[in-house]
LUMFI-974338 format. One record per residue (C-alpha): residue number from 0; residue in one letter; x, y, z. Coordinates in Angstrom, 1 decimal, padded with zeros to 4 digits, m for minus. Layout:
// residues N
PT pos code      x      y      z
PT NUM    A      X      Y      Z
...
END
This chain:
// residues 372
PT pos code      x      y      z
PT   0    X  062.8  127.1  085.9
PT   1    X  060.7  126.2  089.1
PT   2    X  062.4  127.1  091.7
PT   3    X  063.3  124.9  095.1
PT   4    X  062.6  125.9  098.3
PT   5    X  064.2  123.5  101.1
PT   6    X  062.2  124.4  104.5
PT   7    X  064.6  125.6  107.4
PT   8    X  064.4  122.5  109.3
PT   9    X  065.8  121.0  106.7
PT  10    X  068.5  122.8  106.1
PT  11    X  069.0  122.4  109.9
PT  12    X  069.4  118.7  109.6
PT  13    X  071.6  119.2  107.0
PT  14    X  074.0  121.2  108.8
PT  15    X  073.7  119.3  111.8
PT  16    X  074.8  116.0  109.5
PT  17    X  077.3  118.2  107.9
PT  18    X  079.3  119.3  111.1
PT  19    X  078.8  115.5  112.7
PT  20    X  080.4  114.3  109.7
PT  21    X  083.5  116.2  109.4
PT  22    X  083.3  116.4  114.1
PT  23    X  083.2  113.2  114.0
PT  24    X  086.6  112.4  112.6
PT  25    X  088.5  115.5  113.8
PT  26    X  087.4  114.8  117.6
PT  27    X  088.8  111.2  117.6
PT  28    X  092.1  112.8  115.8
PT  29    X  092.3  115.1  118.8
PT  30    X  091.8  112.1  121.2
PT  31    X  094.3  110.2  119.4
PT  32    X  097.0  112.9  119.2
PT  33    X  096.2  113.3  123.0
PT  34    X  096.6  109.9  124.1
PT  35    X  099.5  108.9  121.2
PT  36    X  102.2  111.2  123.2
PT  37    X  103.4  111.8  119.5
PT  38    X  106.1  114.5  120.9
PT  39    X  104.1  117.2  117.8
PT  40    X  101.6  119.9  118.0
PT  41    X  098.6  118.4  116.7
PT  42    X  098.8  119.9  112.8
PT  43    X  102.2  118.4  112.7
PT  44    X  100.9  115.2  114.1
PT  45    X  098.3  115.3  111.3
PT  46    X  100.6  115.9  108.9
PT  47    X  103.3  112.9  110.0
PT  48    X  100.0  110.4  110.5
PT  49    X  098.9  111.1  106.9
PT  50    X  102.4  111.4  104.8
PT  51    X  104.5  108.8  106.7
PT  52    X  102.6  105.9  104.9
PT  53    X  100.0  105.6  102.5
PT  54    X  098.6  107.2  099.6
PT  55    X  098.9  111.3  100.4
PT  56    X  102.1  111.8  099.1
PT  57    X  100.9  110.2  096.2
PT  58    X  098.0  112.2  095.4
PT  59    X  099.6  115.5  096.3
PT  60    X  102.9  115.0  093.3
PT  61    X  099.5  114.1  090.9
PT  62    X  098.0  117.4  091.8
PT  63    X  101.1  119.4  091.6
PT  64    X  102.6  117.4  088.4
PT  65    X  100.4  115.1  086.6
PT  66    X  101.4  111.9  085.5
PT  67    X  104.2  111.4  084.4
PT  68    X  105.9  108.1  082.1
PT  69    X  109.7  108.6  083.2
PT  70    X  111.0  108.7  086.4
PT  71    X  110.2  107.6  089.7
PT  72    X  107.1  108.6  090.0
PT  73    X  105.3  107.2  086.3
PT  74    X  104.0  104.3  088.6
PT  75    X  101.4  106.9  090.1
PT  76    X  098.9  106.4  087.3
PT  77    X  097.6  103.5  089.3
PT  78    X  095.8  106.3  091.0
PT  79    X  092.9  107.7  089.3
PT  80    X  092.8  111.3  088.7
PT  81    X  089.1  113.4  089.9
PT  82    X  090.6  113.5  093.8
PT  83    X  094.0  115.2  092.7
PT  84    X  092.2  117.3  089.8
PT  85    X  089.7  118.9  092.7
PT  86    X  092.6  119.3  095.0
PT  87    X  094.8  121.1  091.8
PT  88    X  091.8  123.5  091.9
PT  89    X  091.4  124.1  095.8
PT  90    X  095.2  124.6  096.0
PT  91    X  095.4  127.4  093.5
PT  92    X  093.6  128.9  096.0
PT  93    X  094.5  128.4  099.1
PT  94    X  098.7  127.5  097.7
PT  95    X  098.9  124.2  100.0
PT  96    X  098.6  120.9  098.6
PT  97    X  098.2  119.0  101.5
PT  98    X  095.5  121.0  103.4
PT  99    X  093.7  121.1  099.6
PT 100    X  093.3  117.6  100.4
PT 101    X  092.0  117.9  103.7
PT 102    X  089.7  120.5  102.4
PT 103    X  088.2  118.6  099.4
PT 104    X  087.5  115.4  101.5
PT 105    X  086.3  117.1  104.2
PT 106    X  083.8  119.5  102.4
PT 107    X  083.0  115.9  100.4
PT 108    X  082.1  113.7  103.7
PT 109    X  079.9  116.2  105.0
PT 110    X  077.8  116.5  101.9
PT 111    X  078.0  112.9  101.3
PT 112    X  076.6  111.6  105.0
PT 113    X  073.7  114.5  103.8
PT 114    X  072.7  112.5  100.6
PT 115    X  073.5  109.3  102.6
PT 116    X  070.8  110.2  104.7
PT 117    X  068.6  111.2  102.6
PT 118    X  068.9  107.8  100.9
PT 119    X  068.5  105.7  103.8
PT 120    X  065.1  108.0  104.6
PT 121    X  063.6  106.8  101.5
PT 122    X  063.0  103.1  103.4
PT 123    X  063.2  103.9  107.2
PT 124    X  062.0  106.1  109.2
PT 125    X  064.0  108.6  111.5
PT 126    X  065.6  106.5  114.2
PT 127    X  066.7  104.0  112.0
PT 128    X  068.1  106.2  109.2
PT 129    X  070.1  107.9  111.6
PT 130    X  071.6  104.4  113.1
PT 131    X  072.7  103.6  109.4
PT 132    X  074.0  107.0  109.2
PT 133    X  076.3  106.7  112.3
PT 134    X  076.7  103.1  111.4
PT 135    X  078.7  104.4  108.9
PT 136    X  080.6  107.6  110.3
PT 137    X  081.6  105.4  113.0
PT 138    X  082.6  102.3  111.2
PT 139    X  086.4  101.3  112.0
PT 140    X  088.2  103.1  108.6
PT 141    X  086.2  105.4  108.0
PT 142    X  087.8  108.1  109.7
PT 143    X  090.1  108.1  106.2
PT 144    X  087.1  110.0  104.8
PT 145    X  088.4  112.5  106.5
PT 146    X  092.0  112.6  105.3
PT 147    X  093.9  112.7  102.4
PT 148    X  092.6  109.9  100.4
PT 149    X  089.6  109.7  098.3
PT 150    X  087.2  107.8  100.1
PT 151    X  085.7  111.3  101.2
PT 152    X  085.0  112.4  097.3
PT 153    X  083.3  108.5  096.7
PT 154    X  081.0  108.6  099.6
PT 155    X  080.0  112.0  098.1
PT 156    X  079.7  110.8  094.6
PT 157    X  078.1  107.2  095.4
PT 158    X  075.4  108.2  097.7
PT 159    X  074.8  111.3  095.3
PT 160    X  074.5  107.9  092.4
PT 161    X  072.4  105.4  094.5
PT 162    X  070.0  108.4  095.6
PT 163    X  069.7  110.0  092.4
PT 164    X  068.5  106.1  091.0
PT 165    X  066.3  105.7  093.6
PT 166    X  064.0  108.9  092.6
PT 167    X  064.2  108.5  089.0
PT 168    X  066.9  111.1  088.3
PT 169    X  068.4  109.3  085.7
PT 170    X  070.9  112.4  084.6
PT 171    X  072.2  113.4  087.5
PT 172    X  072.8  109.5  088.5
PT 173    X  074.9  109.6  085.1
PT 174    X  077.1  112.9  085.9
PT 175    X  077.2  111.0  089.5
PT 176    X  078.3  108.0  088.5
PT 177    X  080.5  109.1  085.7
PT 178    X  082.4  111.2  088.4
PT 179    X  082.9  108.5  090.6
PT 180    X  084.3  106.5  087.7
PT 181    X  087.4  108.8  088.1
PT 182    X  087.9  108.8  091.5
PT 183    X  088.5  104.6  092.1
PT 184    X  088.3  101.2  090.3
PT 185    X  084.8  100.6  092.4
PT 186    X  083.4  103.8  090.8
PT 187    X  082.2  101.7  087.6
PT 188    X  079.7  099.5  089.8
PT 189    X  076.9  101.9  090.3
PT 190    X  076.4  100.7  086.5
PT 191    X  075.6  097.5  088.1
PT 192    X  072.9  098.8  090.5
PT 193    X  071.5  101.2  087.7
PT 194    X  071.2  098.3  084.9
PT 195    X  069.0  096.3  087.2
PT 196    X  066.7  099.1  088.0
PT 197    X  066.1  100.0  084.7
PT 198    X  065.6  096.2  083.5
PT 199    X  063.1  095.8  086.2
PT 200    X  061.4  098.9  084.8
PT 201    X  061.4  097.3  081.2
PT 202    X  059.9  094.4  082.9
PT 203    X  057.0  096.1  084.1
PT 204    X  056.4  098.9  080.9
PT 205    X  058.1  097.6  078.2
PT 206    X  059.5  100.0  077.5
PT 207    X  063.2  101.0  077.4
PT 208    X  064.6  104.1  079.7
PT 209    X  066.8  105.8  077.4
PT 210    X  067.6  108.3  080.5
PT 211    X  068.6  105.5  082.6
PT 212    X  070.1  103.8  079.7
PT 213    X  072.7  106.7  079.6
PT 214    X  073.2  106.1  083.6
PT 215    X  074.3  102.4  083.0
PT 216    X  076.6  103.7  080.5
PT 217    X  078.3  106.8  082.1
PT 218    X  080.2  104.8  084.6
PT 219    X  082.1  103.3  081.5
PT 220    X  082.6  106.4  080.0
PT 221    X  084.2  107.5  083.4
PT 222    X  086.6  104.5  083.4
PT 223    X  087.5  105.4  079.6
PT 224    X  088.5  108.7  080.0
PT 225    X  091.1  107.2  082.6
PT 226    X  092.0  104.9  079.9
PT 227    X  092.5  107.4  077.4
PT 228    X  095.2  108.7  080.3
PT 229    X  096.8  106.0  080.0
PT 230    X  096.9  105.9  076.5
PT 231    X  097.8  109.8  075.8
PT 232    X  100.7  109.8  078.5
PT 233    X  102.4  106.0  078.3
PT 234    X  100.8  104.7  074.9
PT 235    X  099.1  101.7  076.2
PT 236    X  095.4  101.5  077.3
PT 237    X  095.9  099.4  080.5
PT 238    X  099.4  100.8  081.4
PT 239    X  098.1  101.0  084.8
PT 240    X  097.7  097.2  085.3
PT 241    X  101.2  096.5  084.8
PT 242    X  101.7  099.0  087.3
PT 243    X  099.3  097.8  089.7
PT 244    X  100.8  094.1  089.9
PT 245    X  104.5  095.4  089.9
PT 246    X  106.6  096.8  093.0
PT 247    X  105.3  098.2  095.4
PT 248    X  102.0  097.4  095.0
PT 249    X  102.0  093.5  093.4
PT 250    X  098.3  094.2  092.9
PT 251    X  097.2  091.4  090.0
PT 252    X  093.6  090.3  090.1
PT 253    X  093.0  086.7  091.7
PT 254    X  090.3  084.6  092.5
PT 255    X  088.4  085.9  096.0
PT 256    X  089.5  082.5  097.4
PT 257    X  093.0  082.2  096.8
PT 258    X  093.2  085.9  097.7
PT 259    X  091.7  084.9  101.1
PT 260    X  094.2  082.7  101.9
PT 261    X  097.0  084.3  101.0
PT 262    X  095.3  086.7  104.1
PT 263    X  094.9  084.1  106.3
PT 264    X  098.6  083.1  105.3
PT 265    X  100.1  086.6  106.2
PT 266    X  097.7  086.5  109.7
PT 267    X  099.4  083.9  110.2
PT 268    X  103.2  084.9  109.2
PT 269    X  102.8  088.7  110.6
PT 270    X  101.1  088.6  113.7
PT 271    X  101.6  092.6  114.2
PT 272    X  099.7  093.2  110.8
PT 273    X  097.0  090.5  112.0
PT 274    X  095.4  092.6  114.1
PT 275    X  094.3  095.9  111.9
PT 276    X  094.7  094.8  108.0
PT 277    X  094.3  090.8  107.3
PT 278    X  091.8  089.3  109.9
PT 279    X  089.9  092.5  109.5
PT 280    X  089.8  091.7  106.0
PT 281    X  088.9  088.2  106.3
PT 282    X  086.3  089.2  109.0
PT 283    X  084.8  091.4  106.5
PT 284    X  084.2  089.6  103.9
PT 285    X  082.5  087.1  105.8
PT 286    X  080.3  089.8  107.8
PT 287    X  079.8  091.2  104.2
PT 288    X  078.1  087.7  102.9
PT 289    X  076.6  087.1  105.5
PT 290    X  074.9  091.0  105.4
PT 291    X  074.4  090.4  101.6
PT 292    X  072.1  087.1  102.7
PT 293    X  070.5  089.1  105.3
PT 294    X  069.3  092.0  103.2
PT 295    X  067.6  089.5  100.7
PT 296    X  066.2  088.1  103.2
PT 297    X  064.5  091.2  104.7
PT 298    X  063.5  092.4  101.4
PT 299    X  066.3  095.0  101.3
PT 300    X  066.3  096.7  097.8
PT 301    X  067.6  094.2  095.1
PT 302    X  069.5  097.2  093.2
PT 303    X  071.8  097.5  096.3
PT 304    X  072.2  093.5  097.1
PT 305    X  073.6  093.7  093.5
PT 306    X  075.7  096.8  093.5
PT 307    X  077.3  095.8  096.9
PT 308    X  077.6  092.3  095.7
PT 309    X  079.4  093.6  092.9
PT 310    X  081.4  096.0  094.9
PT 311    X  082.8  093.4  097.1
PT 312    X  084.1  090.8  094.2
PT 313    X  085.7  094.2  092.7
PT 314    X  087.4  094.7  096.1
PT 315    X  088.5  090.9  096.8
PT 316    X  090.0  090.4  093.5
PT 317    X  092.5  092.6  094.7
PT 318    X  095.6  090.2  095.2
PT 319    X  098.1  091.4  098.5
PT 320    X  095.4  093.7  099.3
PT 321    X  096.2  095.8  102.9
PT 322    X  093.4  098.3  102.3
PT 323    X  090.4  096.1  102.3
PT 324    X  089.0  097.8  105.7
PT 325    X  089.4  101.3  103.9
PT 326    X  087.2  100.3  101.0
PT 327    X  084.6  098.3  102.9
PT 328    X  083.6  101.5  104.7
PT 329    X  082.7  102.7  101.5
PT 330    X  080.5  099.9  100.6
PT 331    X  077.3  101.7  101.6
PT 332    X  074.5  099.5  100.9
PT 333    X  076.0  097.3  103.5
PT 334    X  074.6  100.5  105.8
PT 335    X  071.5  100.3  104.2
PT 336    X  071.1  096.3  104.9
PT 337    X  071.8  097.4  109.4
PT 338    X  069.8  099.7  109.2
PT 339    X  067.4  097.3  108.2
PT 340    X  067.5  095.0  110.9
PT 341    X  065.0  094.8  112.9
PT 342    X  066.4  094.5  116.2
PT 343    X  067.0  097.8  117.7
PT 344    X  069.6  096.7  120.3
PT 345    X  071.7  094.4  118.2
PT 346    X  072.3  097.8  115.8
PT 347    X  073.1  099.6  118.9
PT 348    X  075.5  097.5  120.3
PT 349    X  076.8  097.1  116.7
PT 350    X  077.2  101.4  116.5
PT 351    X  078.7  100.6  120.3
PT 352    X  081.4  098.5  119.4
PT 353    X  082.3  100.1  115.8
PT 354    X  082.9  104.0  117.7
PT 355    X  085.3  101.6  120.0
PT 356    X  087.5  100.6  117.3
PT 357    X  087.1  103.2  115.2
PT 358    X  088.8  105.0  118.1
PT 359    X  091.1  102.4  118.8
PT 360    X  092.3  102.1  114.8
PT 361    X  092.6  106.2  115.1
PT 362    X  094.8  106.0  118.1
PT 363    X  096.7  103.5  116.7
PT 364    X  097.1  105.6  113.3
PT 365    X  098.4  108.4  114.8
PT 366    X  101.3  105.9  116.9
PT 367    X  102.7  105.1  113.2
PT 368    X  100.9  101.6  112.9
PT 369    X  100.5  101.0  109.1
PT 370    X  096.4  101.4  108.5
PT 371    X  096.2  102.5  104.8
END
């Protein structure tokens, strides 16, 4: 086997991405827990911020027992299983379930933003993959990358998809994607970005890619595996459907539209909410067409107008959705499509007002408002 040799400067960058990444998040916590007068020490702020609402508690009773289908918690199969499996493995270790957590996403963002810039440095050059880079460190949610949840793990495993597609690494795009398949319900669209990379290839050689053939598909092997979950432990294929659109969550698939008004309705109806879950999400999904219509526009790659046109049905067919900021910071080709624009002070300004409330939404975390 050949071997690689990565030159020290890049292995510079790398770190230097690394520790921005994972600084990045743990200095606004700091500033948060400074300026929240929580009445904690700072680990036990973390700790309360994280636990008191959300996910966490959810993924730490998969880690330390499974699924289950009696009791109160057989409703956790709604969460897929990759982020609890890794922090299973950390916390034989290190004997703490919670900072497992911290540790797994942590390690994950930082190696993540690495292959996220790498993949925005196959199109732009220095200036302008950096500005997509902190584009996305700094958007609003993103600091949950950071915490216990698994956007940290699908940053990781998506850019590691999208780059490995980009240079032709049609294997390691599959064991990629197939990964990120277990780790959330937008884990299967990378399929979407791979399928039309490969067609466009037919187009040109006719000839079929069976490597990239086996890409398309291992997204869908992903997902059945956490089928087969479902069908081992409660004897039903989709058991975590009927979970999904049952209490607490009443998660059923609707159309984007009537799903967008029921968020303009609750605006409306909770004007505390309003502020940091459902106009955010409405704003969103607006910015996010109107980004999509952009990147066409400027000849941003098709394969990522599809994927992230894909990715953002997936996340909008999400009836009572509250978490629609959290998953539209993982949407990365949106990244791709500002760093693409041309204007140099509009994507500035744009990084300018995102590390505002991305500070703000991180104070406001830490004084117990319910971002999730």
């Amino acid at each position: 086997m050949k071997k690689i040799n990565i030159p020290k400067q890049n292995l510079k960058t790398y770190l230097w991405i690394f520790l921005t990444a994972i600084l990045s998040r743990w200095l606004v916590f700091v500033f948060a827990w400074a300026v929240s007068d929580t009445g904690a020490g700072f680990f036990q702020a973390i700790y309360d911020s994280f636990v008191k609402a959300g996910d966490t508690p959810h993924y730490i009773e998969i880690a330390q027992n499974w699924y289950t289908a009696s009791g109160a918690t057989k409703n956790l199969i709604v969460f897929f299983p990759l982020y609890p499996i890794l922090m299973k493995l950390v916390a034989a270790v290190i004997q703490n379930y919670f900072v497992s957590g911290l540790i797994v996403s942590n390690i994950c963002a930082g190696a993540g933003a690495c292959i996220f810039y790498e993949l925005l440095k196959l199109d732009f050059d220095e200036e302008n993959a950096c500005l997509g880079l902190f584009l996305m460190l700094l958007f609003p949610y993103s600091f949950f990358t950071a915490s216990v949840y698994t956007e940290g793990l699908f940053l990781l495993l998506t850019a590691g998809a999208l780059y490995c597609m980009r240079k032709k690494y049609w294997i390691s795009a599959a064991v990629f994607s197939f990964l990120c398949a277990l780790t959330r319900t937008q884990g299967m669209l990378p399929a979407f970005a791979f399928a039309y990379e490969m067609l466009v290839d037919f187009s040109s050689s006719k000839k079929l890619n069976k490597k990239a053939l086996v890409a398309v598909i291992a997204p869908l092997l992903g997902y059945f595996v956490y089928l087969l979950i479902n069908k081992v432990i409660y004897g039903e294929w989709f058991m975590y459907l009927d979970f999904q659109a049952a209490e607490p969550w009443y998660n059923e698939a609707k159309w984007i539209g009537t799903n967008l008004a029921q968020h303009y309705d609750m605006a409306l109806q909770y004007e505390g909410l309003a502020m940091y879950i459902y106009w955010p999400q409405i704003i969103l999904f607006f910015a996010g067409v109107a980004a999509l219509i952009y990147g066409l526009r400027s000849h941003v790659r098709t394969s990522y107008i599809v994927y992230a046109g894909a990715y953002m049905a997936v996340t909008y067919f999400h009836g009572w959705q509250i978490s629609g900021g959290r998953y539209m910071s993982m949407c990365l080709p949106l990244f791709i499509i500002l760093a693409a624009v041309k204007n140099k002070t509009v994507k500035y300004l744009l990084l300018a007002v995102s590390a505002l409330f991305y500070t703000l939404l991180a104070v406001m975390w830490f004084k117990g408002y319910a971002i999730m």
